[in-house]
C-alpha positions, 0 to 999 in steps of 0.5 A, spaced: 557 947 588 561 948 583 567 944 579 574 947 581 579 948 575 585 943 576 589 950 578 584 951 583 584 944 585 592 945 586 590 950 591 585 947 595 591 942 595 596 946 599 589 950 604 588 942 606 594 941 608 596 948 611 589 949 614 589 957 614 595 961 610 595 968 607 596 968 599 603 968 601 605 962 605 600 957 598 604 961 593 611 959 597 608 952 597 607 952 588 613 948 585 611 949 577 607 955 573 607 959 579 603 964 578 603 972 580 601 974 587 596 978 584 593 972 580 593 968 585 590 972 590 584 973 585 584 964 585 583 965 591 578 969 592 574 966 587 575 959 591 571 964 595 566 966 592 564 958 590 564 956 596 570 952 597 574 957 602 573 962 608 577 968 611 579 972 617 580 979 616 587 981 619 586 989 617 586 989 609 590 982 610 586 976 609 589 968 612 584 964 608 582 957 610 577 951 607 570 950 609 570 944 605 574 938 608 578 934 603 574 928 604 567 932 602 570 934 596 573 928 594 566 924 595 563 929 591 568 929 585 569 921 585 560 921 585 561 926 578 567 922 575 562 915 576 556 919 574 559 922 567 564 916 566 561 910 569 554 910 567 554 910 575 557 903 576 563 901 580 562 896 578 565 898 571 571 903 576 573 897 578 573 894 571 576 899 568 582 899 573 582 892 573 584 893 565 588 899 566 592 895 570 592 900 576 589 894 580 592 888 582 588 882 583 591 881 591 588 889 591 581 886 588 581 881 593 582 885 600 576 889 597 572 883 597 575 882 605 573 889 606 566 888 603 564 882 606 567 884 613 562 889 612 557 885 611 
């Protein structure tokens, strides 16, 4: 599946949470560099053609809806961001995290509860 565009992935974000809209209803939902209608629609379509999105036809109106949940997407880019950036090693995610500040060591210690609970 190809990778989406941060406009296509802003888009992706109203669909999930809408769960079906026609182009109208996600253009409402754009605060910031809200594009054309036109342009949007084409996005939309192009979210199509990669796989991302399906339609219902209403006549030449078109309710858009994803076929890929959030959940599934957000596995597939966290398994590339860790690949391409991480030698595909969590251990160095949480290291870098750790140094960013981004994660406390409360945080850390809950992650460990979590992964021996599984255990």
């Amino acid at each position: 599946m190809e990778k989406l565009t941060n406009k296509e992935e802003e888009i992706m974000q109203i669909l999930w949470k809408l769960e079906k809209a026609f182009v109208k209803d996600v253009l409402t939902q754009i605060k910031e560099d809200k594009p054309h209608y036109n342009t949007l629609s084409t996005i939309i379509r192009h979210l199509e053609n990669k796989g991302y999105v399906a339609y219902n036809a209403y006549g030449k109106t078109h309710q858009y809806y994803p076929i890929i949940t959030k959940e599934e997407y957000r596995k597939r880019f966290m398994n590339i961001a860790i690949g391409n950036y991480f030698n595909n090693s969590y251990k160095d995610v949480v290291s870098f995290f750790t140094k960013e500040e981004k994660i406390s060591v409360e945080e850390l210690k809950e992650i460990i509860a979590l992964i021996e609970k599984d255990k």
